[in-house]
N, C-alpha and C positions, 0 to 999 in steps of 0.2 A: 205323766199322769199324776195327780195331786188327789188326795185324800179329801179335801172340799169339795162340796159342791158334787157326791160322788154317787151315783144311784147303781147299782149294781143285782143279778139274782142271786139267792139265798147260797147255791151253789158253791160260790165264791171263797164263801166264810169257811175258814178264819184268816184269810190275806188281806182284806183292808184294816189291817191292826194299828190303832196310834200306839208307835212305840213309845216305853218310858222314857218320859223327858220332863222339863222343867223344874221348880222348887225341889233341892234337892239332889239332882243331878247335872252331869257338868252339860249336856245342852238343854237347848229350848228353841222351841218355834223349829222345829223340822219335823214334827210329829206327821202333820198332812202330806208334805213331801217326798219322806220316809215310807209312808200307807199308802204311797202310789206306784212305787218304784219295785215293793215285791210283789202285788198283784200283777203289772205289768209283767213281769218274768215267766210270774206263773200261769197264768192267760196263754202268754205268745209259745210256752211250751207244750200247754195243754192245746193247743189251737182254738182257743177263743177269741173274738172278736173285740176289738177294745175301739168305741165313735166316741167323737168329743163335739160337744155344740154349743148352743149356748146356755148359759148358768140358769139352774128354775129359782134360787136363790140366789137376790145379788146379794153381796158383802159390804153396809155403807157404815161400816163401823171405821172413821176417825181415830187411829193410834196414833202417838209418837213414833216418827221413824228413827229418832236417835234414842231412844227406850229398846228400840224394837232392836234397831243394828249394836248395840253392846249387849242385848241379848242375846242376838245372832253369832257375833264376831267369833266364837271360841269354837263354834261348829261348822264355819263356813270350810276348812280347811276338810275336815272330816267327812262333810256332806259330799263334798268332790271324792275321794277315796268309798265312802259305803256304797254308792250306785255302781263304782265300777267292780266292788268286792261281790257285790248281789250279780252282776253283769257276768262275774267268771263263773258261775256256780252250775256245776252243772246237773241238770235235774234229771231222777229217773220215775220221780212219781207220776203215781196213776189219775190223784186227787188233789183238791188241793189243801187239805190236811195232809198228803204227805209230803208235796211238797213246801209246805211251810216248814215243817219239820225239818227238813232236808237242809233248805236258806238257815234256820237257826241255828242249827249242827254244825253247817258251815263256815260260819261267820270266824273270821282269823283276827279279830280283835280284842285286844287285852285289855285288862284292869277290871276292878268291881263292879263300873258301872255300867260296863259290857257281860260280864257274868251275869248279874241281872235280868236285865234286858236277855242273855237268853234263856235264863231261867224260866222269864214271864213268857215269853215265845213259845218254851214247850208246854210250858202250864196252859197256855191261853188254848191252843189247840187238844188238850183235852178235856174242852168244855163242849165240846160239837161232836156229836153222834154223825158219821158218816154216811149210817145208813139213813136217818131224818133229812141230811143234808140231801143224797142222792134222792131220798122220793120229794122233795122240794123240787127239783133239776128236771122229775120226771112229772111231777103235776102241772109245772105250769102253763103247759098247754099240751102233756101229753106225750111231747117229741124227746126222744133224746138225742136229737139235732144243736149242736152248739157252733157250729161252722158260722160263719159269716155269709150271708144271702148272697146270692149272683143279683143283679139290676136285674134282669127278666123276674124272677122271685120274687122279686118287692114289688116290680111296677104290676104283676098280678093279682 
């Protein structure tokens, strides 16, 4: 799951986070990549349902791919190790503020620009009132139904 092209309920928040990256720090361009990889965890813990289809937004933005791949290069090695560090994690939250919390806490990587980054992680999750978030989960049609439909359900 990728961070583009990403429509999501308010519930969710604060797990589609772009982590810190670019000017500044040592990667870039994993931000979307990254924003998909801990909502996906926290989703399949929580038992929510995660459908992929096709884009509402296509993307026909023309980069340099040798621009793009020497900005890439320094994290491709990292990118490989953070899915599988987020993959061990194991969660015992009830939300998904806390289990953001939980992935940030967790995170076994070192240096500044990783203290950062989960500095901003814990920061970023005390910007979402849990209980706003939960009557969000509970208005939007009322259910606090989050399971994945049976076919009979939908073709009803």
């Amino acid at each position: 799951m990728c961070g583009m092209n990403l429509a999501f309920k308010p519930e969710i928040i604060p797990a589609p986070y772009f982590l810190l990256m670019g000017h500044g720090y040592e990667f870039d361009r994993f931000g979307d990549i990254w924003s998909g990889i801990i909502p996906k965890k926290i989703c399949d813990h929580l038992g929510y349902a995660i459908t992929s289809g096709e884009p509402v937004v296509h993307h026909r933005c023309a980069s340099n791919v040798w621009a793009n791949l020497r900005k890439e290069a320094p994290g491709l090695e990292v990118n490989e190790e953070f899915w599988r560090v987020i993959d061990k994690v194991c969660l015992s939250g009830k939300t998904f503020v806390e289990c953001y919390q939980e992935i940030a806490r967790s995170l076994p990587l070192e240096g500044e620009d990783w203290a950062k980054l989960q500095e901003a992680m814990l920061a970023w999750t005390q910007l979402f009132d849990p209980v706003e978030i939960g009557q969000a989960r509970h208005s939007h049609n009322g259910s606090h139904d989050h399971r994945q439909p049976s076919w009979k359900e939908v073709s009803n």
